[in-house]
C-alpha positions in Angstrom: -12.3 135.1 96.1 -8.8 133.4 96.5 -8.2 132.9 92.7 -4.7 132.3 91.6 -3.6 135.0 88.9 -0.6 136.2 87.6 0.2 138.6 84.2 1.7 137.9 81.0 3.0 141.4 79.3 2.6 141.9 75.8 5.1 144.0 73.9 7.4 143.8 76.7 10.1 145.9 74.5 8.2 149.3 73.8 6.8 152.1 75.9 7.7 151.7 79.7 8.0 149.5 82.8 5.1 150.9 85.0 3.2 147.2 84.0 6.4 145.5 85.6 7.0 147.8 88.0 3.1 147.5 89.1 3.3 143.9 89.3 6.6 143.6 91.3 5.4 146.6 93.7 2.2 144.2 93.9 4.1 140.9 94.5 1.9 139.8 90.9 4.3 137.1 89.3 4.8 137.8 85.9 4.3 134.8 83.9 5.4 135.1 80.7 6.9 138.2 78.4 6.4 139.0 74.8 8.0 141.7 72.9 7.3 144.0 70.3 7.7 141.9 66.8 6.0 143.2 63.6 5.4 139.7 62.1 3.8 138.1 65.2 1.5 141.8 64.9 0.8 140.1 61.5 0.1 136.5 62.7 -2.5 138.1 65.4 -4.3 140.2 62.3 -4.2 137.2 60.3 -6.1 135.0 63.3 -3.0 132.5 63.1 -1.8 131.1 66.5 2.4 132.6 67.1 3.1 129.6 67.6 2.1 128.1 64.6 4.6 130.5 62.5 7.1 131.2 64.7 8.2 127.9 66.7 10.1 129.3 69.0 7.2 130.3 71.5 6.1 126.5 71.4 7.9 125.6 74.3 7.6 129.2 76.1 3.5 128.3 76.0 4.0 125.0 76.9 5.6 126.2 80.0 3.2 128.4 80.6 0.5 126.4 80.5 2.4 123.4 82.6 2.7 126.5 85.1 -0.7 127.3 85.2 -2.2 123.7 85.1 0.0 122.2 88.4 -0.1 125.8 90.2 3.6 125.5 91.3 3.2 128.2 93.4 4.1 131.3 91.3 0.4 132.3 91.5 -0.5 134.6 94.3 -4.1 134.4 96.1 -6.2 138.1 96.4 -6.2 138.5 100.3 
Protein backbone atom coordinates (compact mmCIF):
# COMPACT_ATOMS: atom_id res chain seq x y z
CA UNK A 1 0.00 0.00 0.00
CA UNK A 2 3.03 2.34 0.35
CA UNK A 3 1.61 4.41 3.35
CA UNK A 4 4.06 6.40 5.38
CA UNK A 5 3.77 5.32 9.23
CA UNK A 6 5.73 5.63 12.02
CA UNK A 7 4.86 5.08 16.09
CA UNK A 8 4.45 7.32 18.93
CA UNK A 9 5.02 5.34 22.42
CA UNK A 10 2.86 6.10 25.19
CA UNK A 11 4.20 5.72 28.73
CA UNK A 12 7.60 5.43 27.40
CA UNK A 13 8.92 5.24 31.25
CA UNK A 14 7.19 2.00 32.61
CA UNK A 15 7.14 -1.68 31.71
CA UNK A 16 9.90 -2.52 28.99
CA UNK A 17 11.56 -1.65 25.74
CA UNK A 18 10.27 -4.58 23.45
CA UNK A 19 7.93 -1.56 21.63
CA UNK A 20 11.37 0.26 20.95
CA UNK A 21 13.18 -2.54 20.44
CA UNK A 22 10.43 -3.79 17.80
CA UNK A 23 10.46 -0.67 16.02
CA UNK A 24 14.26 -0.16 15.76
CA UNK A 25 14.68 -4.07 14.84
CA UNK A 26 11.88 -3.04 12.17
CA UNK A 27 13.54 0.23 10.94
CA UNK A 28 9.81 1.93 12.32
CA UNK A 29 10.89 5.62 13.16
CA UNK A 30 9.69 6.39 16.39
CA UNK A 31 7.98 9.71 16.32
CA UNK A 32 7.35 11.02 19.38
CA UNK A 33 7.66 9.62 23.27
CA UNK A 34 5.47 10.14 26.22
CA UNK A 35 6.08 8.94 29.65
CA UNK A 36 4.21 7.73 32.44
CA UNK A 37 2.71 11.03 34.35
CA UNK A 38 -0.31 10.61 36.70
CA UNK A 39 -1.75 14.11 35.90
CA UNK A 40 -1.70 13.83 32.09
CA UNK A 41 -3.55 10.01 33.16
CA UNK A 42 -6.08 12.64 34.64
CA UNK A 43 -6.26 15.10 31.68
CA UNK A 44 -6.99 11.96 29.32
CA UNK A 45 -9.99 10.77 31.89
CA UNK A 46 -11.08 14.17 32.12
CA UNK A 47 -11.33 14.40 27.92
CA UNK A 48 -8.89 17.55 28.18
CA UNK A 49 -6.29 17.83 25.41
CA UNK A 50 -2.27 17.57 27.45
CA UNK A 51 -1.58 20.23 25.93
CA UNK A 52 -4.07 22.36 27.05
CA UNK A 53 -2.87 21.77 30.89
CA UNK A 54 0.48 21.03 30.60
CA UNK A 55 2.22 23.43 27.89
CA UNK A 56 5.14 21.91 27.63
CA UNK A 57 3.92 19.19 24.94
CA UNK A 58 2.71 22.28 22.79
CA UNK A 59 5.67 22.42 20.81
CA UNK A 60 6.55 18.53 20.99
CA UNK A 61 2.92 18.22 18.98
CA UNK A 62 3.65 20.92 16.91
CA UNK A 63 6.60 19.14 15.72
CA UNK A 64 5.04 16.27 15.32
CA UNK A 65 2.51 17.33 13.33
CA UNK A 66 5.04 19.68 11.08
CA UNK A 67 6.73 16.10 10.73
CA UNK A 68 3.94 14.38 9.59
CA UNK A 69 2.37 17.11 7.36
CA UNK A 70 5.82 17.77 5.01
CA UNK A 71 6.84 13.90 5.31
CA UNK A 72 10.61 14.85 5.90
CA UNK A 73 11.50 11.55 5.30
CA UNK A 74 11.38 9.87 8.89
CA UNK A 75 8.36 7.86 7.61
CA UNK A 76 9.16 4.50 6.19
CA UNK A 77 6.97 2.92 3.13
CA UNK A 78 5.56 -1.00 3.82
CA UNK A 79 7.47 -2.86 0.97
Amino acid sequence: MNIPFGVIINRTNIGDEKVEAYCQEKDIPILMRIPFDKEIAFLYSRGIPIVQEKKEYMKQFRELYDCIRSEKGVFKHES
